[in-house]
C-alpha positions as CSV (number, residue, x, y, z in Angstrom):
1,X,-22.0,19.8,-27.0
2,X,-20.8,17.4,-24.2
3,X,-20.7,19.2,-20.3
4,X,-17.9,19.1,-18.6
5,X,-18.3,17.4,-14.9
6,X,-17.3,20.3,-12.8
7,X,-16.1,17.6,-9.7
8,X,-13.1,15.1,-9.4
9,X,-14.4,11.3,-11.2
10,X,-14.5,9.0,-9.1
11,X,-13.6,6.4,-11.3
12,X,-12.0,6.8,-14.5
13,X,-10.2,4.3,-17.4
14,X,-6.5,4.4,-18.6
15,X,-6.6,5.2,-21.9
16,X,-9.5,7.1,-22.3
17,X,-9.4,11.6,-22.9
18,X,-10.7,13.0,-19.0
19,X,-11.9,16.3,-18.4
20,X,-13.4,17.9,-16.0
21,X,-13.5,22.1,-14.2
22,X,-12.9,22.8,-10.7
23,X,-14.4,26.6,-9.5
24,X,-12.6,27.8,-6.6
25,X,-13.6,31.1,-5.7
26,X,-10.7,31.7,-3.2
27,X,-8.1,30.5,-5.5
28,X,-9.5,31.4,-9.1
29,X,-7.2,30.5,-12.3
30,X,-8.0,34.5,-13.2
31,X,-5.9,35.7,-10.1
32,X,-2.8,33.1,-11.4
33,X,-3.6,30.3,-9.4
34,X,-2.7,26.6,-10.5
35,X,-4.3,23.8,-9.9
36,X,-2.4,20.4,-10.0
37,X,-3.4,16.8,-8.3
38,X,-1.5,14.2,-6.5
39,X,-2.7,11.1,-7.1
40,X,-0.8,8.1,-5.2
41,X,-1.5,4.0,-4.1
42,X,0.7,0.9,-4.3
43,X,-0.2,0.9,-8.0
44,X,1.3,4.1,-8.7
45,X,1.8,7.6,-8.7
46,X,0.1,10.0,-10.8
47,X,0.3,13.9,-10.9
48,X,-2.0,16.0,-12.8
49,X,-2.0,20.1,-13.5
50,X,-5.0,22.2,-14.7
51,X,-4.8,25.2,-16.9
52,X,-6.8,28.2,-16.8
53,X,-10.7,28.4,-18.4
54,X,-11.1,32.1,-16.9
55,X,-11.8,31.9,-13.4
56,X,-12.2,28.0,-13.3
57,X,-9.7,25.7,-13.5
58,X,-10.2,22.9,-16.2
59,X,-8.2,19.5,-15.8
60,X,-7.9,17.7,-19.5
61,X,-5.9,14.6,-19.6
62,X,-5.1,13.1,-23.3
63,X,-6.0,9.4,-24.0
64,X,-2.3,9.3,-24.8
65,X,-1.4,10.6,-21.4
66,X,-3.6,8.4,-18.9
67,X,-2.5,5.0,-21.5
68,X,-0.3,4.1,-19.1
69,X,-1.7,4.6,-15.6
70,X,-1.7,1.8,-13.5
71,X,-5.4,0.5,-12.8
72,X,-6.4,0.8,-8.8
73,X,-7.6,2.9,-6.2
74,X,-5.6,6.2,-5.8
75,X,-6.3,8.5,-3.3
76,X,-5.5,12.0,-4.5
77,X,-4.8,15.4,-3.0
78,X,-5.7,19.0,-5.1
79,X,-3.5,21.7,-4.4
80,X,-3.4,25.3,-5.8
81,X,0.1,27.1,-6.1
82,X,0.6,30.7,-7.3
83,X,4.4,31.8,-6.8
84,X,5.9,30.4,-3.4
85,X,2.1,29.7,-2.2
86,X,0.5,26.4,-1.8
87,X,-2.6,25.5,-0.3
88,X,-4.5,22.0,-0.2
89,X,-8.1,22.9,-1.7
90,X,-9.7,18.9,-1.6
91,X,-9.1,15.3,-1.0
92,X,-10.6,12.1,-2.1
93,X,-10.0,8.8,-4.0
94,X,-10.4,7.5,-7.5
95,X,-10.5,4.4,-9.3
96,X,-8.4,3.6,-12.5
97,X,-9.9,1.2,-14.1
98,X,-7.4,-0.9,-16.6
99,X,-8.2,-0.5,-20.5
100,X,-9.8,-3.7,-21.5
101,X,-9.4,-2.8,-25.1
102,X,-5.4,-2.2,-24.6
103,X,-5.0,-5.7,-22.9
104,X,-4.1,-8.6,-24.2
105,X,-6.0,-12.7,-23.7
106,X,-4.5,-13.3,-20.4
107,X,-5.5,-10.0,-19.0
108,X,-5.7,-10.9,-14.7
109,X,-8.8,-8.3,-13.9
110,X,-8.2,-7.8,-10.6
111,X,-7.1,-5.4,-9.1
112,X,-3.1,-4.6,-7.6
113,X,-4.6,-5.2,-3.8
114,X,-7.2,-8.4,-4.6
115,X,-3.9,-9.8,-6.4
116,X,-1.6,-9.4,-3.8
117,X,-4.4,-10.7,-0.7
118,X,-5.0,-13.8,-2.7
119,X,-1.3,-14.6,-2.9
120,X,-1.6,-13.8,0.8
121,X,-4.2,-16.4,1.5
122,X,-2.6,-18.8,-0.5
123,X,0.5,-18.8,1.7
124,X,-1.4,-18.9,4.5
125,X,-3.5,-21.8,3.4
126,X,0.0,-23.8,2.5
127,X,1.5,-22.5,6.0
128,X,0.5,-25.6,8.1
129,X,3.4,-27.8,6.7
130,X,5.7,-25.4,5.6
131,X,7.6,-22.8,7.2
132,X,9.7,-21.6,4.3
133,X,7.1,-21.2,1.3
134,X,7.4,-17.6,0.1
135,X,5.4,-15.5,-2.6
136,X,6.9,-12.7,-4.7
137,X,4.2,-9.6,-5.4
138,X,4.9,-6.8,-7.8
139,X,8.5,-7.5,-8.0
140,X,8.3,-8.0,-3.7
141,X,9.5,-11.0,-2.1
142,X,8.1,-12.0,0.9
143,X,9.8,-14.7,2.2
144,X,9.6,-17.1,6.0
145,X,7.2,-14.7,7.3
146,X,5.5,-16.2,10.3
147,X,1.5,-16.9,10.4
148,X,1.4,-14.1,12.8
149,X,2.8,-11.7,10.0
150,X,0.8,-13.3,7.3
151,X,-2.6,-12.9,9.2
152,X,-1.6,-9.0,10.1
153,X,-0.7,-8.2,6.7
154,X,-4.2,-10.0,5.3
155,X,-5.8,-8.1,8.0
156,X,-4.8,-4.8,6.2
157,X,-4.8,-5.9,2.8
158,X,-8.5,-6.8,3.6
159,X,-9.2,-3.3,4.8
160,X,-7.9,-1.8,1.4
161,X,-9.5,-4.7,-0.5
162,X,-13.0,-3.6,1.1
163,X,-12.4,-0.1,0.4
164,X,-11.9,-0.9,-2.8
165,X,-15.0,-2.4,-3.4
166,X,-16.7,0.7,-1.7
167,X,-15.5,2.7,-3.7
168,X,-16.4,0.5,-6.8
169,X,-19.9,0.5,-6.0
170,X,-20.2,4.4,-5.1
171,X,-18.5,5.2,-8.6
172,X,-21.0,2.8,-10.3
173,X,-23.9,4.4,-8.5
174,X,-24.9,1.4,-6.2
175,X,-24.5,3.0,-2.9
176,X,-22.1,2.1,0.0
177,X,-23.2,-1.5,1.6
178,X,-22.8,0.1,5.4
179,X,-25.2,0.1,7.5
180,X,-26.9,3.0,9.5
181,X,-28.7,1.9,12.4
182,X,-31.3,4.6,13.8
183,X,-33.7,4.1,16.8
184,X,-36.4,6.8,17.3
185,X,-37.6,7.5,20.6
């Protein structure tokens, strides 16, 4: 018998059957409560309901049903609703990692954000000669940005890039690479 992870993943695959129960005393499935999940990034969005397991609310998504998620880093939102009530009952984030199996030879492995800050840099690194050079992302053009914008942008993307990799190595079980500085007196 395989146990069912009674917290969120924090990394999960396309493509691959997810499971997991969520107990909320306040807000048990018994009592008619619903539990659903939000789940949104520049990859995607993604929404996701429970079903009742008596008092605890089980989340099962099919193989069939998470094949096409987007892979990335989604923060999500779990909300319960019963009727005209609502109420927010945790946050977090999750990766989705792409289904390696599903992809075909020329399969780019990084993710949405490391693909779109490497077409950053690359402008960037071109921008010394050229003012008009412009990059299409994800269907986005960007086009006679100035260096100022570039740098800004690749600032941010930077941010969510690291974050990315945080959250890669929690999900993997390696630990966060921040430092906590302590001095004992």
């Amino acid at each position: 018998m395989v146990d069912t992870p009674t917290t969120e993943p924090s990394a999960v695959t396309a493509g691959d059957s997810i499971t997991w129960t969520k107990s909320l005393p306040d807000y048990p499935a018994s009592a008619g409560w619903v539990i659903s999940y939000a789940l949104r990034s520049s990859a995607g969005s993604i929404t996701i309901t429970g079903s009742a397991s008596g008092a605890d609310h089980l989340v099962s998504v099919s193989a069939a049903t998470s094949a096409p998620w987007v892979a990335g880093l989604y923060s999500w939102q779990a909300y319960v609703t019963r009727g005209a009530e609502r109420h927010t009952v945790a946050t977090g984030s999750m990766i989705v990692r792409a289904n390696l199996a599903a992809a075909g030879a020329n399969f780019d492995t990084r993710s949405h954000c490391k693909k779109v800050l490497d077409a950053i840099e690359a402008v960037i690194e071109g921008r010394a000669s050229a003012g008009d050079q412009e990059i299409t992302i994800d269907g986005t053009r960007l086009v006679k940005m100035t260096a100022e914008q570039l740098l800004a942008l690749r600032s941010r993307y930077l941010v969510w890039y690291r974050d990315e990799q945080a959250a890669e190595r929690l999900a993997n079980g390696l630990g966060s690479r921040n430092r906590i500085k302590v001095r004992f007196s």
